[in-house]
N, C-alpha and C positions, 0 to 999 in steps of 0.2 A: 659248522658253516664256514664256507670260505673266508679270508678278509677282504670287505669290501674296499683297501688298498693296497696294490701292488707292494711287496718286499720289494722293499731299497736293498740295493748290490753297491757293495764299497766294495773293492778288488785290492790285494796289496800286490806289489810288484813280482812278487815269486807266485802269486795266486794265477794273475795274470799271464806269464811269460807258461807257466803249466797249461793254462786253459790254449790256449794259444797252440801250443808244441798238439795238443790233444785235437784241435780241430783241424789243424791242415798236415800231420802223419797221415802217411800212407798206409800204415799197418794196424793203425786206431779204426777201432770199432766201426761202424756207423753210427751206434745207438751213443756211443761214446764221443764221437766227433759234433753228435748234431746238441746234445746235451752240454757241450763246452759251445758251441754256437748262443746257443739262448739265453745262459750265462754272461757271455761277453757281451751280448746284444743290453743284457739286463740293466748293467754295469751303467750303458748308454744312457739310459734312463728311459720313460714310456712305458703306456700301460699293456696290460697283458694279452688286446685284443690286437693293438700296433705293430707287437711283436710278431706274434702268432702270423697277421696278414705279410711281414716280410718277410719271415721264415718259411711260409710257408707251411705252418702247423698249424693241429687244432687249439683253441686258449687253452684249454685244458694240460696241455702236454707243458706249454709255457709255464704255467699256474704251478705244475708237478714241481720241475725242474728249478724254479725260482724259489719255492719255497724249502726244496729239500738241500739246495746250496745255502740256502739264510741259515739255515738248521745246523748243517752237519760240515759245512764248507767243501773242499776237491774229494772229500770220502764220499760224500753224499750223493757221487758222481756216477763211483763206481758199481759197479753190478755187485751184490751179494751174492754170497756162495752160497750154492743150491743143495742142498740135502742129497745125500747119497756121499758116494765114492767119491773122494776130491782128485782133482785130475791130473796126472801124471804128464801131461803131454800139454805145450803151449802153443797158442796161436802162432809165434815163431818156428816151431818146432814143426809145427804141419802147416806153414808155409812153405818154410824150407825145405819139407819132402815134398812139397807139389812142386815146386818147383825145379827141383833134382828131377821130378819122374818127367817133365815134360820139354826140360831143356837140355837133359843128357842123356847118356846113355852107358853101361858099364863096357870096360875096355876088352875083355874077354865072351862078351854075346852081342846079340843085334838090339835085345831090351830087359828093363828090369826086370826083374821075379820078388815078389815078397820076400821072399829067403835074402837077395843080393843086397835089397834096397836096404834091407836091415840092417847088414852087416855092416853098409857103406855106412849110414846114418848113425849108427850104433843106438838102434831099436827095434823094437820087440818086432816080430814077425807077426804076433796078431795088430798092432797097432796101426802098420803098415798096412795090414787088409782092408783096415775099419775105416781111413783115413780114402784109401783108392774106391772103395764100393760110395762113401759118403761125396764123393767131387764125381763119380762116375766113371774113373779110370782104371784102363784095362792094357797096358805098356805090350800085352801078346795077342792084339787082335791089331788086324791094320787095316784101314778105310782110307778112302780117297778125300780127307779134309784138313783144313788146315791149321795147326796150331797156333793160339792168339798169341802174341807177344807183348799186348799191351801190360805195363808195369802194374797195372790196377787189377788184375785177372782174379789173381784169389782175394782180392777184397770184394770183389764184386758178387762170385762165383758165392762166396760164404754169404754175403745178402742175399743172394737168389732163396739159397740153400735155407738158410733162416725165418727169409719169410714161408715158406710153403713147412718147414717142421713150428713153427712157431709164429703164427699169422698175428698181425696186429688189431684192435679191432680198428671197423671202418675202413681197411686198408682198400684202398685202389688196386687194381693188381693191372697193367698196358702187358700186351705182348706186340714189339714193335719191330719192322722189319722193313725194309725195301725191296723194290723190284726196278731194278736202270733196266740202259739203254731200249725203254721201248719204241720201237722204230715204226714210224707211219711209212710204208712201202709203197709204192707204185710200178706193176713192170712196164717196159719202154712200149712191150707192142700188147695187143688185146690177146687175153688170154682164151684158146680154144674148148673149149669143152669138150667133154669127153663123149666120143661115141661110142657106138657098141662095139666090144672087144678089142679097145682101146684109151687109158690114161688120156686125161688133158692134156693140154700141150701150152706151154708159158716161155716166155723167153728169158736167156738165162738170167740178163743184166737188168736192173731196177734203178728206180729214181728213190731216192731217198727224203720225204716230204720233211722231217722233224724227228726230232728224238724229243722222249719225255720220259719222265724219270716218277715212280710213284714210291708216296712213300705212306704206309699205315699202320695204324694200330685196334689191336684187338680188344673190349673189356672184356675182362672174362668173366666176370659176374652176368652183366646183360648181354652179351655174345653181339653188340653193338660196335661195328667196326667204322673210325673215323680217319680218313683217308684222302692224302691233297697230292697232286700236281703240280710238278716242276719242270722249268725247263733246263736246269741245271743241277749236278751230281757233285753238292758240296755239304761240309759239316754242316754251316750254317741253313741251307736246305735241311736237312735231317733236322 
């Protein structure tokens, strides 16, 4: 049975300055990041329904997190090592080949090859495969799009990636997107219609009533799409 009182979180100054470095690193987990959140919030003091509502979690996950830090303290943090083969390759390791494969390019071709990247990176040619097929990249196929530059890219990319091979339960899942400049048109003269064996006829120049901007999201559990209007094309709109 659970305890019907929250675990007290005393922090000692190196507990702290760890949980801290662990929630706002750019290369720390998510699960890792939001687990030193609930931690730090803990410390704060407040029961585990208070927490949960600022956080934005379920109590349950608060509940996990508070009592597995009373227990085992910054270890208790951490992820256990999963049965099987332990892993040769770290999250650094295959950031820094995503990010070699999408920010450069070798001096002697137009794009990488598993064989190149390998050599460069000084790693396996199969690991280099397993790492491009899992983020989706293909460095000798060219389309007309364009690469993100945001610094958060493979932290983000690995959350996408994580939740769809290892879904949480309850999890929410938005697919969110925009569509700008929609423009409400007017042409200057009445538009002709078209007769027989002959196109309409419109004139070239238009009045321009309003731009609007949409922006919405998909669930994809209930295929329920919620979707708002703006008149302006800013973060804080999105």
């Amino acid at each position: 049975m659970p305890s019907p009182h929250p675990q007290m979180i005393v922090l000692s100054d190196d507990e702290r300055a760890q949980l801290e470095s662990w929630a706002r690193r750019r290369t720390s987990a998510a699960g890792l990041a939001l687990r030193s959140r609930i931690v730090l919030a803990a410390a704060e003091g407040g029961s585990n329904v208070a927490l949960a509502e600022r956080l934005g979690v379920a109590r349950s996950t608060v509940r996990i997190w508070r009592n597995r830090f009373a227990e085992r303290r910054l270890d208790g943090l951490v992820d256990e090592p999963r049965p099987g083969r332990p892993r040769t390759v770290s999250d650094a390791d295959v950031e820094r080949l995503i990010t070699e494969t999408l920010e450069t390019a070798p001096k002697d071709a137009t794009h990488w090859s598993t064989r190149s990247m390998a050599a460069h990176l000084w790693m396996s040619q199969s690991t280099v495969s397993r790492v491009w097929r899992a983020f989706g990249l293909a460095p000798h196929k060219v389309d007309t799009w364009k690469l993100s530059k945001d610094p958060l890219f493979v932290d983000k990319v690995r959350d996408v990636v994580g939740l769809y091979l290892n879904p949480p339960e309850r999890a929410l899942v938005l697919c969110v997107d925009e569509k700008t400049q929609i423009q409400a048109l007017d042409r200057t003269q009445p538009v002709f219609p078209m007769p027989p064996g002959s196109p309409a006829r419109a004139s070239h120049d238009y009045v321009r009533n309003g731009t609007s901007s949409l922006y919405a999201a998909l669930d994809i559990a209930t295929g329920k799409v919620i979707g708002s209007l703006h008149n302006r094309h800013r973060a804080v709109e999105f």
